[in-house]
Kinemage of the C-alpha trace (Angstrom):
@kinemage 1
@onewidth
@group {chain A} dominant
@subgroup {mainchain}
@vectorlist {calphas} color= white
{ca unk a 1} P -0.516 3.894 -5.153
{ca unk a 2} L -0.842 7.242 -4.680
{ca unk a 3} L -3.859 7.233 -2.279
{ca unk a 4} L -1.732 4.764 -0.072
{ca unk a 5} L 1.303 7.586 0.201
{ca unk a 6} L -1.320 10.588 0.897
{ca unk a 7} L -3.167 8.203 3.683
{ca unk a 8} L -6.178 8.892 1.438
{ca unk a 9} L -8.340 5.785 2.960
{ca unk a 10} L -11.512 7.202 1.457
{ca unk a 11} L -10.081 7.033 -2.354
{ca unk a 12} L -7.980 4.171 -1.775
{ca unk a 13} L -11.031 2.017 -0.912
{ca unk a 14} L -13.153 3.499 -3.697
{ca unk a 15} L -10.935 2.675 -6.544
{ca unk a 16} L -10.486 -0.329 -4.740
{ca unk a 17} L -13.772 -1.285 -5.163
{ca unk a 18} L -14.192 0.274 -8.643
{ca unk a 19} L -11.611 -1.024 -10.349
{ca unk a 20} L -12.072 -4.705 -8.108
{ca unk a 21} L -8.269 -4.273 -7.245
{ca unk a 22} L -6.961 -7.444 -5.881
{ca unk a 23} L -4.555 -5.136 -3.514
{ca unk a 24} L -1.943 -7.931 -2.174
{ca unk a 25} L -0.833 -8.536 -5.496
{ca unk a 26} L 0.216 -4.712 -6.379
{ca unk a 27} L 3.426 -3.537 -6.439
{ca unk a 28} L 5.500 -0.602 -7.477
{ca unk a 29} L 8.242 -0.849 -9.970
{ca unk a 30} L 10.431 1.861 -9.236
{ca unk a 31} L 14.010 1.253 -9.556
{ca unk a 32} L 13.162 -2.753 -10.107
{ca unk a 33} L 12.473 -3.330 -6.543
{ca unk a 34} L 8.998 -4.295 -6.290
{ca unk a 35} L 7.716 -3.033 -3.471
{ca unk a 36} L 3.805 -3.365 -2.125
{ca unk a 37} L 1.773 -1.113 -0.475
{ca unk a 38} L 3.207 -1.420 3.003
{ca unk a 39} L 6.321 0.207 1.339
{ca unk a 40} L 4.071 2.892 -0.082
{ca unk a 41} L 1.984 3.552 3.259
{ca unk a 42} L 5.525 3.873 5.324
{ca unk a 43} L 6.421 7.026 2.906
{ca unk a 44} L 3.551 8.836 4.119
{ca unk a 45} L 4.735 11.706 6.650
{ca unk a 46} L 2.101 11.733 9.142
{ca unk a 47} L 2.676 8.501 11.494
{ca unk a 48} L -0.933 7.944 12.685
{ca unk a 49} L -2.551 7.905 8.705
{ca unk a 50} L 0.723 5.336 7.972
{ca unk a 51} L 0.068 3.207 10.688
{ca unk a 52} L -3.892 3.248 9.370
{ca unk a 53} L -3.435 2.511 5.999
{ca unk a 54} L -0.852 -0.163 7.157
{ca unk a 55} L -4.125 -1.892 9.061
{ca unk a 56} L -6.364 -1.264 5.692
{ca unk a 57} L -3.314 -3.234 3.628
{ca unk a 58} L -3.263 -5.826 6.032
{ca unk a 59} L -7.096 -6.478 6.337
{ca unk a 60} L -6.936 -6.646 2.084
{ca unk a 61} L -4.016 -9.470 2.581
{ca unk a 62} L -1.010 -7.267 1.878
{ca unk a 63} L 1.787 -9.415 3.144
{ca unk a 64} L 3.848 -6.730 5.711
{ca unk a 65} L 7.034 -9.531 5.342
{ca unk a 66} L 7.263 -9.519 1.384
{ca unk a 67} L 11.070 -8.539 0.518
{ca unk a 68} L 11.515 -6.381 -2.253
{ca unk a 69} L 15.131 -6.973 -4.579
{ca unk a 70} L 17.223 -5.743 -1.173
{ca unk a 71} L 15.818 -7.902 1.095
């Protein structure tokens, strides 16, 4: 999760592949909303690493229309 906020593509695919993350299916429970990745990628300050680790997600299956608790 945290490699997804920083834009860190590099570690984000590594512990991918250590840890054989199946990446569509993780979500963060904060507050009870759980949100995926794309939510996690949007938070990330610098518009050009956001919009590349929003490609990454999608290419792994991360479904961009998933609806966390408020819709």
């Amino acid at each position: 999760m945290e490699a997804v906020k920083t834009g860190d593509i590099e570690r984000f695919t590594a512990e991918q592949r250590k840890y054989n993350i199946e990446v569509r299916d993780v979500t963060s429970d904060i507050s009870s909303f759980k949100q995926n990745l794309i939510f996690a990628a949007i938070q990330n300050q610098n518009e050009d690493h956001a919009i590349h680790m929003i490609k990454i997600l999608m290419e792994f299956g991360v479904d961009v229309l998933q609806k966390d608790n408020l819709k």
